[in-house]
SERO-4910 file (N, C-alpha, C, O; in steps of 0.05 Angstrom, whole numbers):
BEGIN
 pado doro    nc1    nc2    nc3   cac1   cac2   cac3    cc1    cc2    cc3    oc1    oc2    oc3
  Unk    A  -2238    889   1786  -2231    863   1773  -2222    869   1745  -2227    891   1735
  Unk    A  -2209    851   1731  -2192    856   1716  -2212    844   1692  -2226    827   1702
  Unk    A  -2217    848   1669  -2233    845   1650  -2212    822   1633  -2188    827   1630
  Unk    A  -2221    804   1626  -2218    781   1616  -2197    794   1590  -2173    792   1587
  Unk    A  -2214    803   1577  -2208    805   1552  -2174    827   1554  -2156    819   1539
  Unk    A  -2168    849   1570  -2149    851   1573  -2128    833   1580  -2108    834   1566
  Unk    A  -2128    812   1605  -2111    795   1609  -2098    778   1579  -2076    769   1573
  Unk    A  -2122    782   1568  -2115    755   1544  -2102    774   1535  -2080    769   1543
  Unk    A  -2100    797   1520  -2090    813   1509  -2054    816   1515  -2034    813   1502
  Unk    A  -2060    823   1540  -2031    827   1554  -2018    798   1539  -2002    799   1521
  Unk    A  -2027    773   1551  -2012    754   1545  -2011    744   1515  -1992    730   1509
  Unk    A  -2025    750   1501  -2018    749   1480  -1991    767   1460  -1978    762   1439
  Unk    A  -1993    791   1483  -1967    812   1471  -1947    804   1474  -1929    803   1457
  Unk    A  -1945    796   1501  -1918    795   1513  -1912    759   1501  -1893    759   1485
  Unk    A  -1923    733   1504  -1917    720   1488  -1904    727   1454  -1883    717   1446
  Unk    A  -1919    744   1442  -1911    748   1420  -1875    758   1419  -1858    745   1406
  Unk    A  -1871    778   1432  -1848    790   1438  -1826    769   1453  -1801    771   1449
  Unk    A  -1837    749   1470  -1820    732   1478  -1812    716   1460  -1788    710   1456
  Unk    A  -1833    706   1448  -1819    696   1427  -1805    701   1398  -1795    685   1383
  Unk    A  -1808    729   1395  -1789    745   1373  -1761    736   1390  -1747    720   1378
  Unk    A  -1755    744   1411  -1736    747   1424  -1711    713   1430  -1687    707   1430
  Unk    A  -1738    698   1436  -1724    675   1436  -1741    657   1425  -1761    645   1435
  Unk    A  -1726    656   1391  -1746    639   1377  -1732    623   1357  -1738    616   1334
  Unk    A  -1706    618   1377  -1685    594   1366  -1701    568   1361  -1725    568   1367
  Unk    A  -1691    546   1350  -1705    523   1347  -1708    509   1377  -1725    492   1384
  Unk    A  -1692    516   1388  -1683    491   1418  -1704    512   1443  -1712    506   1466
  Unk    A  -1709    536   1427  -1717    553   1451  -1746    555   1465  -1762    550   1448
  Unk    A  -1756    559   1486  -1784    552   1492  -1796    574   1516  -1787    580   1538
  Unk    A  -1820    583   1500  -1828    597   1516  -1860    597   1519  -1872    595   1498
  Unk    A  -1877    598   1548  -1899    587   1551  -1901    617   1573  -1881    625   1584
  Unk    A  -1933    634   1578  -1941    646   1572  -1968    637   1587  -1985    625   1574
  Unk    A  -1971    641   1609  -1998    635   1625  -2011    652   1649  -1998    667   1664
  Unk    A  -2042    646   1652  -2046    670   1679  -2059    653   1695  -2079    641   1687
  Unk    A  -2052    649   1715  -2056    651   1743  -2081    651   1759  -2095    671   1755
  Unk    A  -2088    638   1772  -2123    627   1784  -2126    668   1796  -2146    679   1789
  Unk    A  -2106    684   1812  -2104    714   1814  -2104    732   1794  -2102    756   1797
  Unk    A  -2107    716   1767  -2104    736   1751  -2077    766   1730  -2073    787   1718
  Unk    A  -2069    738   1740  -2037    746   1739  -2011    729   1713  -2001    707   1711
  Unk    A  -2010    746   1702  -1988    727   1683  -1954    716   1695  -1939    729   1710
  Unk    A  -1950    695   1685  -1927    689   1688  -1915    680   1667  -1931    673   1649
  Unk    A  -1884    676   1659  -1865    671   1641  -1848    655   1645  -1832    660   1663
  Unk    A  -1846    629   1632  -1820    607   1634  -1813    613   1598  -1826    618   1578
  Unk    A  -1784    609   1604  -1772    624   1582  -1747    599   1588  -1732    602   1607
  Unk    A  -1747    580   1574  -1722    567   1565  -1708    568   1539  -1719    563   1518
  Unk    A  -1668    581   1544  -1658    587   1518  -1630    570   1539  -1631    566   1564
  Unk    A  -1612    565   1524  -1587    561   1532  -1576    583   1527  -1551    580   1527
  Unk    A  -1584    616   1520  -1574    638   1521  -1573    643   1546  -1561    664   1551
  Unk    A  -1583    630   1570  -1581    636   1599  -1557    623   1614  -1552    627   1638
  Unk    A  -1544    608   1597  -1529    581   1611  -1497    603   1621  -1481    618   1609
  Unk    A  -1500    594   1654  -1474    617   1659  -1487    641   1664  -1476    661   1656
  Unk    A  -1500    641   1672  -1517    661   1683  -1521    666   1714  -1514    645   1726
  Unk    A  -1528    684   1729  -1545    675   1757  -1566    692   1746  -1567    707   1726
  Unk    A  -1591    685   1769  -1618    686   1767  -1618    718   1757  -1625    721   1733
  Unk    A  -1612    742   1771  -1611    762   1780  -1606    776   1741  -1622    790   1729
  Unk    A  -1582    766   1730  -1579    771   1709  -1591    764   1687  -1597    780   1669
  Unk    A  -1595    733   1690  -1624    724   1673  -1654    740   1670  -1667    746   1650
  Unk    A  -1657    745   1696  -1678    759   1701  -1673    798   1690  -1692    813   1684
  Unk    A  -1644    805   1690  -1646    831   1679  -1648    834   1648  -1652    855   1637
  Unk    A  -1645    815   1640  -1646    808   1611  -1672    807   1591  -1675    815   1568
  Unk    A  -1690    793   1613  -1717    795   1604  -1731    811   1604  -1743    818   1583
  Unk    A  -1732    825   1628  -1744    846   1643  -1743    875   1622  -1760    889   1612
  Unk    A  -1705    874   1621  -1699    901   1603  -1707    904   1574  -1711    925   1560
  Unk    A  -1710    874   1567  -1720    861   1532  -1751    883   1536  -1757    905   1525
  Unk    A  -1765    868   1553  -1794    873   1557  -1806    906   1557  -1825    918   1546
  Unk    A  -1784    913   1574  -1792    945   1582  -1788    955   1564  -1803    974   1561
  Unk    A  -1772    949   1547  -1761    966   1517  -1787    955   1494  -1800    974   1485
  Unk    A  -1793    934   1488  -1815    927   1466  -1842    925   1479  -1857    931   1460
  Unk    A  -1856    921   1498  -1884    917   1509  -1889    938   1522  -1871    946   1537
  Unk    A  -1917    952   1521  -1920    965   1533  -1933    969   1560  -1952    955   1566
  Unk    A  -1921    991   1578  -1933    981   1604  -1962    973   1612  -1965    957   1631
  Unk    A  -1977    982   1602  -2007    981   1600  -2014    939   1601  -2032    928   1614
  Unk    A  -1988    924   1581  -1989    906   1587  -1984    888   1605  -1996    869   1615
  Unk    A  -1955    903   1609  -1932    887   1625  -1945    897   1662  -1928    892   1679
  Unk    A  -1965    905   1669  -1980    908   1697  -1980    882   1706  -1973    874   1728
  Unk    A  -1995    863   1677  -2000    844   1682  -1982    819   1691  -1990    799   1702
  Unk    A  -1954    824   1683  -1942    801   1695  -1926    806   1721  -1917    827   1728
  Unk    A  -1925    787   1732  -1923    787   1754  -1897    762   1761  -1893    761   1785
  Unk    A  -1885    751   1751  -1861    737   1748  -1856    731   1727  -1875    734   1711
  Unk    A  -1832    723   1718  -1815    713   1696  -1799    697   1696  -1779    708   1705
  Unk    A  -1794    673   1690  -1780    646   1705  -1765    640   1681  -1776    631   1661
  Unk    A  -1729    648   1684  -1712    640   1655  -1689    622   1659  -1669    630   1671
  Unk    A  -1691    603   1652  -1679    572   1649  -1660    570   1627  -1660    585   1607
  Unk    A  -1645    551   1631  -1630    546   1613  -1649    523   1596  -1672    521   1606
  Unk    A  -1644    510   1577  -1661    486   1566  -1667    464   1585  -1690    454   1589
  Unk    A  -1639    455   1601  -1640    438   1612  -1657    434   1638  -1666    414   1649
  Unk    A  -1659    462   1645  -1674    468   1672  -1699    469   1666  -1716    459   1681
  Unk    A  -1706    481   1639  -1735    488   1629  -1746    461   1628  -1770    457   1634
  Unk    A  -1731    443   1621  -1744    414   1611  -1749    399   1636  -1773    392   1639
  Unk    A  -1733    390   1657  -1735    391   1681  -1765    401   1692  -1784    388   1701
  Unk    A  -1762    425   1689  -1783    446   1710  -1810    436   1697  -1828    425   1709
  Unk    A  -1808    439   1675  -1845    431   1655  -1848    400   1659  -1870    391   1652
  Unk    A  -1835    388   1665  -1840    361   1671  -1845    342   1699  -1855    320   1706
  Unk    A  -1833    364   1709  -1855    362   1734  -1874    366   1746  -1883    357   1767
  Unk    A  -1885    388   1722  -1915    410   1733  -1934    376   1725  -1958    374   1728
***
């Protein structure tokens, strides 16, 4: 089992770094784990707009691998990147 205090850790890194990364005024990024124990990433920028998923997603991924280290990044387990419009959408339905 995964010790608490690491998970928080992890998510606290990789938030930090997400948000160096996209920390426009319009931009939004949220940073949570999972009833499994598992982090996930919604990342809304209009730097995605014109994008497909695949590329959005290489964007983050390659940001991540380059500044966080793996020891953290075990912990996540998806990454979900929106344009604003989709981000606002998506969080408003949860």
């Amino acid at each position: 089992m995964v010790a608490n205090k690491d998970l928080a850790q992890a998510a606290d890194v990789i938030d930090k770094k997400l948000q160096e990364r996209f920390s426009g005024a319009s931009e939004k990024v949220f940073v949570f784990d999972t009833e499994w124990g598992h982090l996930r990433a919604l990342i809304g920028s209009d730097k995605f707009k014109g994008m497909g998923l695949g590329d959005r997603q290489n964007v983050v991924w390659d940001y991540l691998k380059e500044s966080v280290p793996a020891e953290h990044l075990r912990f996540l387990y998806g990454i979900h990147p929106m344009d604003l419009a989709e981000y606002d959408a998506s969080v408003s339905e949860a």
